[in-house]
N, C-alpha and C positions, 0 to 999 in steps of 0.2 A: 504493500500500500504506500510506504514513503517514497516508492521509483513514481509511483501514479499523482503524489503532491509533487514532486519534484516538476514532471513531465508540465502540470500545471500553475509553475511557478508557486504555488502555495503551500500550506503546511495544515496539520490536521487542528492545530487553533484558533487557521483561519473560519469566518463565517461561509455557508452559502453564496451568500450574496458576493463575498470577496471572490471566492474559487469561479461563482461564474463569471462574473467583469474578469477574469483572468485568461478565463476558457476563453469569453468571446472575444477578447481581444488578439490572443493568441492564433482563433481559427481565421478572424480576419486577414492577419499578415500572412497565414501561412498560405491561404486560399490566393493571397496578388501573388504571394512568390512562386506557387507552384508553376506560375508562365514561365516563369525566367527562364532563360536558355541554358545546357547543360547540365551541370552535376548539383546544383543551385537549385534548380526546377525540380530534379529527382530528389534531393533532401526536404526541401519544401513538405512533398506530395507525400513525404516517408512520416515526417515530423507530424503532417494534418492526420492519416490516420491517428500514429500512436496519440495526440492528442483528444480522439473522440476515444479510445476505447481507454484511455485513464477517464475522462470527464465520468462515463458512462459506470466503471467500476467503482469511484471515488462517491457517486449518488449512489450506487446500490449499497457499499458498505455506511456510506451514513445513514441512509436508510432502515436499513436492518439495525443499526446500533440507536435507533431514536426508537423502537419497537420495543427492542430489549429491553430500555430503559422506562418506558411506560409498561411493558409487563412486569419489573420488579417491583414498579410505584403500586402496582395493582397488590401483588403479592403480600407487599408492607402493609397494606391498608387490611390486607385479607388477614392476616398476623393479629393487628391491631384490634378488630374486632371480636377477635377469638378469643384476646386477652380481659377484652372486657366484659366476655362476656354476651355479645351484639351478635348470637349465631342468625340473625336474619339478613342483618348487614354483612356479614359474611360471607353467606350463602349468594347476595345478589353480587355481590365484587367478583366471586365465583365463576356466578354465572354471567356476568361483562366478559369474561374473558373468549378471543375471537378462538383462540387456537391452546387443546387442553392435553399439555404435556405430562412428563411422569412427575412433575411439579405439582401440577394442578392437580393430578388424582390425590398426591397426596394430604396436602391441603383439605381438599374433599373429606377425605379418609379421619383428618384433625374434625373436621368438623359433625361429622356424621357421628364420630366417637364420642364429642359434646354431649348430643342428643342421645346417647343411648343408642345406637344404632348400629349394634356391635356388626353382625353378619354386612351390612353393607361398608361399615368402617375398612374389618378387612377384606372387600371385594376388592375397594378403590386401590388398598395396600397392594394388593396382588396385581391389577394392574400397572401402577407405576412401577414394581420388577419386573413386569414383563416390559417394560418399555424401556427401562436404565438399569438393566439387572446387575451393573457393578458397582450401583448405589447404597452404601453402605447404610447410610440414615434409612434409608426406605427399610432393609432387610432386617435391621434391631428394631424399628416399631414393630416389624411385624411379628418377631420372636416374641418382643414382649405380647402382643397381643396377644398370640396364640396363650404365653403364659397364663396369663389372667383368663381366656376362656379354659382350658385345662380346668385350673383353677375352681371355677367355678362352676365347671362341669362333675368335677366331686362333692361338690358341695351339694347343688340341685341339677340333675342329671337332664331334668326336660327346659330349664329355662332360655337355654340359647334358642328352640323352635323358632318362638317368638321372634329374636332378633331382642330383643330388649334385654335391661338393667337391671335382673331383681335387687341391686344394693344403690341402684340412686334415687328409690323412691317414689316408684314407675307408680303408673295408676291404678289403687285398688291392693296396689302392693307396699308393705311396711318396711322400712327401714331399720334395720337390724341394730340392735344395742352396742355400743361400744364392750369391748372383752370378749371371749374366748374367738370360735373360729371367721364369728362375724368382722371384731377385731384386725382380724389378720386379712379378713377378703377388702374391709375398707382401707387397711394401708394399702393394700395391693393394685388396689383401682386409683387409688392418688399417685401414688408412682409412678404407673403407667398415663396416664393422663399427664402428670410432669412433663414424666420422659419426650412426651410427641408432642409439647409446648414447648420443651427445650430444644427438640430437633428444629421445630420452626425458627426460633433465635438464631441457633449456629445455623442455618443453611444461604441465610443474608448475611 
């Protein structure tokens, strides 16, 4: 990319605005020189392509890097409201998003876990390793989750059917006392619910 500023006289802090006034400026002289007679006319007519296929690669990578950076503003915001709490506004940042990478299932996957939404939590999990399977964050949420379903699968053997929480309170269903194995299923559900608010932190 700096042979493609060079070619453009500019540099990657110049503006838009600068690198075109430099393109067009550029294509002008090159377009009178390429009359010129001899080896002068052949340089010209050499210099005017290389000049369109820098211009042309110089907008696609700003392009894409101006994307990037509004899909991570999207991300932080999606973070943001997970931390407060705001799984609605979450879910719509979510769903703005144009294009839904092994990022964004996981995110999902944060967010579904919120809601009790154990079997779709790790659906989304399972996807984003199929999509970045040398994703390490992605693979220890998912360990942990399975842990805490295991977990809980000893304790009440039919509750996962559902897809839901019997320890966060679900509807019609009671909240288990603090002490013995109840105890131990709610530190384990905070841990893990940590765990995949802390992966959110470290992955920005």
């Amino acid at each position: 990319m700096d042979r493609y500023y060079k070619i453009l006289n500019s540099t990657e802090f110049d503006s838009d605005e600068v690198i075109f006034n430099n393109y067009t400026a550029l294509k002008s002289k090159y377009l009178e020189d390429r009359f010129l007679e001899g080896e002068e006319g052949n340089l010209a007519a050499k210099k005017l392509t290389e000049l369109e296929i820098a211009y042309k690669e110089v907008c696609a990578y700003r392009s894409q890097s101006k994307d990037n950076r509004s899909e991570t503003s999207l991300f932080v915001e999606t973070e943001n409201a997970i931390k407060s709490g705001n799984l609605q506004l979450a879910q719509e940042k979510l769903d703005s998003f144009d294009e839904r990478d092994a990022e964004w299932h996981y995110y999902q996957s944060v967010v579904f876990y919120k809601k009790n939404w154990i079997n779709e939590s790790k659906k989304q999990l399972e996807i984003a390793i199929q999509m970045d399977g040398d994703n390490e964050k992605y693979k220890n949420a998912l360990n942990k989750l399975n842990e805490r379903v295991n977990a809980t699968n000893n304790i009440n053997p039919n509750w996962n059917k559902s897809g839901s929480n019997p320890y966060n309170g679900g509807l019609g269903e009671e909240t288990p006392q603090l002490g013995g194995s109840g105890c131990m299923q709610w530190c384990c559900d905070m841990i893990i619910c940590n765990t995949l608010l802390n992966c959110c932190c470290s992955c920005r």
